[in-house]
Each structure stands twice: as C-alpha cells, then as structure tokens.
C-alpha positions in Angstrom: -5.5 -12.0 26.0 -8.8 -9.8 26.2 -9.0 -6.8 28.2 -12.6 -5.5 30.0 -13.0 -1.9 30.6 -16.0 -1.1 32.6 -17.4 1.8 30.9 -20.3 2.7 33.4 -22.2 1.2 36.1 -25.9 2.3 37.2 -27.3 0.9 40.8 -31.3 0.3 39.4 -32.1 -1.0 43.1 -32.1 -5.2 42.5 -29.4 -5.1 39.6 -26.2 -2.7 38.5 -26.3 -1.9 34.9 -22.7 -2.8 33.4 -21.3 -1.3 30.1 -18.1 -2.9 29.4 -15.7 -2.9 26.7 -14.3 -5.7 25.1 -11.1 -5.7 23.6 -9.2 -9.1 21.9 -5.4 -9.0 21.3 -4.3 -8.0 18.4 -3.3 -11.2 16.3 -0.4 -10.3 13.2 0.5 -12.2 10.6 3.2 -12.0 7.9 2.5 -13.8 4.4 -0.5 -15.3 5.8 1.2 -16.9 8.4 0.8 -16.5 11.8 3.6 -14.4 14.3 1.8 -13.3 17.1 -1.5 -13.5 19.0 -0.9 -10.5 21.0 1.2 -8.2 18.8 2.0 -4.4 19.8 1.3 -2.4 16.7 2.8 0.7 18.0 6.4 -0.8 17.5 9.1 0.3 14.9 9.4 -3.2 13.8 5.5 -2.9 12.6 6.3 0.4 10.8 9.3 -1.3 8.9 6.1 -3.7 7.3 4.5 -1.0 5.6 7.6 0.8 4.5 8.9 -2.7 2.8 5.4 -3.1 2.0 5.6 -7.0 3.3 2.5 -9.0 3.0 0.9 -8.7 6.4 -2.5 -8.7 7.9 -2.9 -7.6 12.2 -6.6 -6.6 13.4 -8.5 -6.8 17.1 -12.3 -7.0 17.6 -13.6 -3.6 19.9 -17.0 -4.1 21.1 -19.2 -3.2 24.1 -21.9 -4.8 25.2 -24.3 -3.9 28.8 -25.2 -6.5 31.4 -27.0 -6.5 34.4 -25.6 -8.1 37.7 -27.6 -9.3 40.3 -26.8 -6.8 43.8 -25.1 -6.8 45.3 -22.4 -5.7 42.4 -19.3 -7.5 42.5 -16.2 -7.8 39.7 -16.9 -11.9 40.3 -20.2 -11.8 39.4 -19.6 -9.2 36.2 -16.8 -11.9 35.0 -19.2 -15.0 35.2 -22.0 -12.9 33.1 -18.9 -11.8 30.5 -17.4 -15.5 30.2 -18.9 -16.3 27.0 -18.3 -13.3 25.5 -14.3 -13.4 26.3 -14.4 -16.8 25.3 -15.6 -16.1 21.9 -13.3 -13.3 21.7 -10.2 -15.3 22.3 -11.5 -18.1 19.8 -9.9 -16.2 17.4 -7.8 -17.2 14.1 -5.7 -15.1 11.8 -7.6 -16.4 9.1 -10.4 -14.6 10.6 -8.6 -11.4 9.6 -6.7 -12.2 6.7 -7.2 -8.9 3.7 -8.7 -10.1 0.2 -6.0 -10.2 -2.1 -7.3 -8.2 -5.0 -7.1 -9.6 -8.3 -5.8 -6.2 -9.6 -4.1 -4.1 -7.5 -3.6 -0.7 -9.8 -5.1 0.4 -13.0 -3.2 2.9 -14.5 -4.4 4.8 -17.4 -2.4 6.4 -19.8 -4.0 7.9 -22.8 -6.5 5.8 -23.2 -4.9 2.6 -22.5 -5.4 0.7 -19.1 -2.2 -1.3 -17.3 -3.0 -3.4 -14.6 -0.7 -4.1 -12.0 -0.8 -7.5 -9.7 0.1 -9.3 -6.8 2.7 -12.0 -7.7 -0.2 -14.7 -6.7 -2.7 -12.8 -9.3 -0.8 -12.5 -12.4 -2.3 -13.8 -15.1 -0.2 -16.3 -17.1 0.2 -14.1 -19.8 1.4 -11.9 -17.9 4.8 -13.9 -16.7 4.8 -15.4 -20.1 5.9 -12.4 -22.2 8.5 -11.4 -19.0 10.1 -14.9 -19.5 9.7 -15.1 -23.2 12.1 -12.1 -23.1 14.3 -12.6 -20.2 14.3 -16.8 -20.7 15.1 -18.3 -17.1 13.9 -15.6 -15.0 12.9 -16.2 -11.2 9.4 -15.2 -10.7 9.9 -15.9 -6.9 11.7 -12.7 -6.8 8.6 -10.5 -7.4 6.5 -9.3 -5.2 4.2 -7.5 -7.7 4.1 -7.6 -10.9 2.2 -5.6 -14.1 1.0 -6.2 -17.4 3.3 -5.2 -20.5 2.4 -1.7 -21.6 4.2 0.5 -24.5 6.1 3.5 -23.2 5.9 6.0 -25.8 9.5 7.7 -24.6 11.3 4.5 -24.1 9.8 3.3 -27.4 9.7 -0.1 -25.4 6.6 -2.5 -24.4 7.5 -2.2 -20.6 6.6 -4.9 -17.9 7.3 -2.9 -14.4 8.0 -5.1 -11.1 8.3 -4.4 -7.6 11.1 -7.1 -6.7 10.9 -8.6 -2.8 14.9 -7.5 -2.7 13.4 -3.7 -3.0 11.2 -4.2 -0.1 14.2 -5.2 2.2 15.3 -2.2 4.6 15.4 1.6 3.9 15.9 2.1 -0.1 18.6 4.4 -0.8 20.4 5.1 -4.6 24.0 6.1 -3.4 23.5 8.5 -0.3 20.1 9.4 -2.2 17.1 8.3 0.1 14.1 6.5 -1.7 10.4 6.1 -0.9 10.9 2.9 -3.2 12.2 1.2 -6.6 10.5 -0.4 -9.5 12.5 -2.3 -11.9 11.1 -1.8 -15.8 12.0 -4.6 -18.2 11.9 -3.6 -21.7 10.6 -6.4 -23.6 12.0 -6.1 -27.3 15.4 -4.7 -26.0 15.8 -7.7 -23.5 17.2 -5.0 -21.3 16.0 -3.0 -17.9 16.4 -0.1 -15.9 15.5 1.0 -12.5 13.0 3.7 -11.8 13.7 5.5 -8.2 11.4 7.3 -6.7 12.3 9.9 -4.5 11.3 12.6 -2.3 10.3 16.5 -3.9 12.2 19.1 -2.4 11.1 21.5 -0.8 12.4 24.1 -2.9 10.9 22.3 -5.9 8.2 24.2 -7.9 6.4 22.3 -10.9 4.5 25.3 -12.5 2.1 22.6 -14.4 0.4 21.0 -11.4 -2.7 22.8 -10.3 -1.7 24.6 -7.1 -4.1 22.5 -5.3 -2.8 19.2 -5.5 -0.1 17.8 -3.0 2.7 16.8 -4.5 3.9 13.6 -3.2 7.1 12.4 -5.3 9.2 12.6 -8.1 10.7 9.7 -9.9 14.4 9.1 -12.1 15.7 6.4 -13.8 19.2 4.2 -13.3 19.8 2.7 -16.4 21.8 -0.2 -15.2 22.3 -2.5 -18.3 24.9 -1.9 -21.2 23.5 -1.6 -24.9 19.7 0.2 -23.4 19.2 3.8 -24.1 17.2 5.9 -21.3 16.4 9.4 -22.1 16.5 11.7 -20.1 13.1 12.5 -18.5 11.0 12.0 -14.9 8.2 11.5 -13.3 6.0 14.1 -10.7 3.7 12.1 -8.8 0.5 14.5 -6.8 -3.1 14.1 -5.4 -5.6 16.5 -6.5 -9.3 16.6 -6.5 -10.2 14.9 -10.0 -12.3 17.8 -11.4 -9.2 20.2 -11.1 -6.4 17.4 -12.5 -8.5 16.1 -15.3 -9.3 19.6 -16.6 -5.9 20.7 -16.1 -4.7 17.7 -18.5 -7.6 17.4 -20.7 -8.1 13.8 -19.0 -11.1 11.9 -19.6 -13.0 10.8 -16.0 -11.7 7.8 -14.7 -11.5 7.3 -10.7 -11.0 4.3 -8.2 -13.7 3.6 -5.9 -11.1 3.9 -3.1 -8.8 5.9 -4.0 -6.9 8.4 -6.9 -3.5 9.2 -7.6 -2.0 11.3 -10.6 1.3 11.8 -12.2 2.9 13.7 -15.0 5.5 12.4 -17.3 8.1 15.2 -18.3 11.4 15.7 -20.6 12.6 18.9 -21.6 9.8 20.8 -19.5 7.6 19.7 -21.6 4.5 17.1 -20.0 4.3 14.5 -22.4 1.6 12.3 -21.1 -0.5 12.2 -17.7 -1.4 9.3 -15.7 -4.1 8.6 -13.5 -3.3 5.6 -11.0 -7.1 4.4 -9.7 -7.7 1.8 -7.0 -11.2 -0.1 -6.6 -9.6 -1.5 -2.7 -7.0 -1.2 -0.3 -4.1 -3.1 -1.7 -0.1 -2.6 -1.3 -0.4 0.2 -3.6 -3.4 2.1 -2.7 -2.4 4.6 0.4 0.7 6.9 -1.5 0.5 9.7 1.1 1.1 7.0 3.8 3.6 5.2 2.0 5.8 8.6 1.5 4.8 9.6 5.1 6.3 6.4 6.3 9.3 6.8 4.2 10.2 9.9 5.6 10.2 8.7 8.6 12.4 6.0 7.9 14.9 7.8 6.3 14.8 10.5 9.9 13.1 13.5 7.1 10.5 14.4 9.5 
C-alpha cells in the first residue's frame, strides 16, 4: 500500500501547485525470503531480529515530488496526475532491497595479525576445512557466522570462533546471568571448545586501563564446557573510543574500518595482555556493537 501526504498546495490562478509525499510499504524479508509487503517495523517481533541477529532485510522508498493540477483543484484530479508514480512505487520487490552480503564481515587485528570473520555463505573453503579436519563430521548448517583460525596466545590454541544459529534463538542467558550474546571457540589442536559469554559491565565496574573517554560496552568470560580442555582464567573488556586516544593508549598501530571501530582488551591477572581493534569496511551483522548491547538490554527489561 502507498500512502500520499499533501505537503503544500499553492493557487497560481489556472493551476494549484501540489507537493506530495510518497511513501511505499515497508516490504521485510527474513533469509532473503519474502514475509511481508507491508510490515510494521515498530513491533517487538522486529526488535527480536536484531537481538538474534537473524538475516533480514525491510526498507520503503520516501520521495516527494510537485505537480500542477489544472483549477479547479480537486483530490481526483491530484490522483490521476500521481498514478504513475504510485504505480511504480508499488512495483516493488524484495530483491530490490536485499543488503550486500559482505565477503568479510570483521577484521580483527591482534598484534599484527588480521582474523577475518564471515557469513556462513562467504567462508572460504579453507576455512570450514581446518574446523572439520579437527571436529570430523561437524554440521556446518549450524553456523551462522563463522571466522578464520587464529592462534590465541593464552589458550595456546589456533582458535576458529563461531556464532552458531542455536545462539541467535531468544534472549541469551548463562544460568540466571543475562547475555548480549555467545560465541563458541573451537580449539583446533585440542579437538576441544569452550563458550565465550559476553555480558553486560556493571555499573559499579571501573577498568583503570581504558582511556576515560571511551564507552565501555561489554565484558566477556568463558564456560569451558568440554572435559580434558584447560581455560585460564582471564576476560575480555570490550569499549569505543576515538582511535587517536585507544591506539596511543595501547601503543597500537593505525588500523580503522571505513564504517566503523570497535576495541577490546584482553586481561588475566590485571594485567592487559593484548589489545584488539575489531574494524568494519560495511554494515554487516557485526558492525553496530552499541546497538546490539542497546537492544540487548532491552531484551533482558535492563533499561
């Protein structure tokens, strides 16, 4: 459906100058298939997408656009003049409004070295080749996203990290603990993996090593969940800061996204032990943190 909002009108003598606005439904579709041609965005069931970060794409096209109707001025003869236009508008598909699927969703650089981090459809065949090589048998169809295998100096593990589809499902929560999300980390030589949750920062939490500037957004723990792997003890604080401040404040070479920047700090015994600067060249799953945690919040009734 397309609704017209007359903006103005202006009697010129012979015509009425008309400026109307234009509006198309909003079309939504989930995994690139198509759920509604005239969706309500402002519904909790549309908030639950982004907080379980399902695949979906929902847009509208907003235009004006002046006319002038013969006098005297009548809604008729304004609709006749504006047929083509809301025809057009209503010839709309969701493929029309489908979001590129970057090839890489997150670089993550940690001292020097670059993990990538990709859509399920995107990963590389190497990629899911050293996951199964390790874990023989293992159901790629429950990942949603998935990274490249990256050594974790801690762990002392090459580490592929994965977002699985169950994780997406409903309001995270480890025991009566609530979750902005979970990220399963398989540790290749070990054949083992654990669970990193990542939580909320409390209020009364004070990490004396991030610049006073930066907003701190979450802070992570791991489950290790698996007999026979050893986890040590350490976390993760997760902040946005202008890059300047961060980068001198961990002797961090320059590396940004063309979209968007997010930092975090690896920690055990109170000691930092690396930094990590998370960089996004497009919007992707990943790419909008304070909106993720914003809508987690709201989910778990913290706000």
């Amino acid at each position: 459906m397309t609704n017209v909002t007359v903006l103005s009108t202006e009697d010129l003598g012979e015509e009425t100058k008309v400026t109307v606005q234009i509006e198309s439904s909003i079309i939504l579709s989930v995994n690139r298939e198509l759920i509604s041609s005239n969706y309500d965005s402002e519904t909790h069931e549309h908030d639950y997408l982004h907080t379980d970060r399902i695949d979906h794409d929902h847009n509208s096209r907003v235009y004006k656009i002046t006319v002038w109707v013969d006098n005297p001025y009548t809604l008729e003869k304004l609709n006749v003049l504006l047929a083509d236009q809301i025809a057009e508008s209503e010839n709309v598909s969701h493929l029309d409004y489908l979001n590129v699927i970057h090839d890489v969703q997150e670089r993550c650089i940690v001292n020097g070295n670059t993990k990538e981090h990709y859509h399920i459809s995107k990963c590389p065949k190497s990629v899911s080749d050293a996951l199964i090589a390790a874990f023989p048998g293992y159901d790629l169809s429950k990942v949603a996203m998935i990274s490249a295998p990256a050594y974790h100096e801690i762990m002392q593990q090459t580490v592929i990290s994965v977002f699985l589809r169950e994780h997406y499902v409903g309001t995270p929560l480890d025991g009566d603990t609530p979750l902005i999300c979970v990220c399963r980390k398989y540790c290749l030589e070990a054949g083992k993996y654990y669970d990193r949750n990542y939580g909320f920062v409390g209020n009364d939490e004070n990490f004396s090593f991030i610049p006073n500037s930066c907003t701190l957004l979450a802070k992570s723990y791991n489950s290790n969940i698996q007999d026979g792997l050893v986890v040590p003890d350490f976390y993760d604080v997760y902040f946005f800061g202008e890059p300047e401040i961060v980068e001198e404040a961990f002797n961090l070479p320059h590396n940004v996204g063309t979209t968007k920047t997010y930092y975090a700090v690896t920690v055990q015994n109170n000691t930092v032990m690396r930094a990590k600067q998370y960089c996004y060249d497009g919007r992707t799953q990943f790419s909008d943190w304070i909106e993720a945690v914003a809508r987690a919040k709201i989910a778990h009734n913290l706000t």
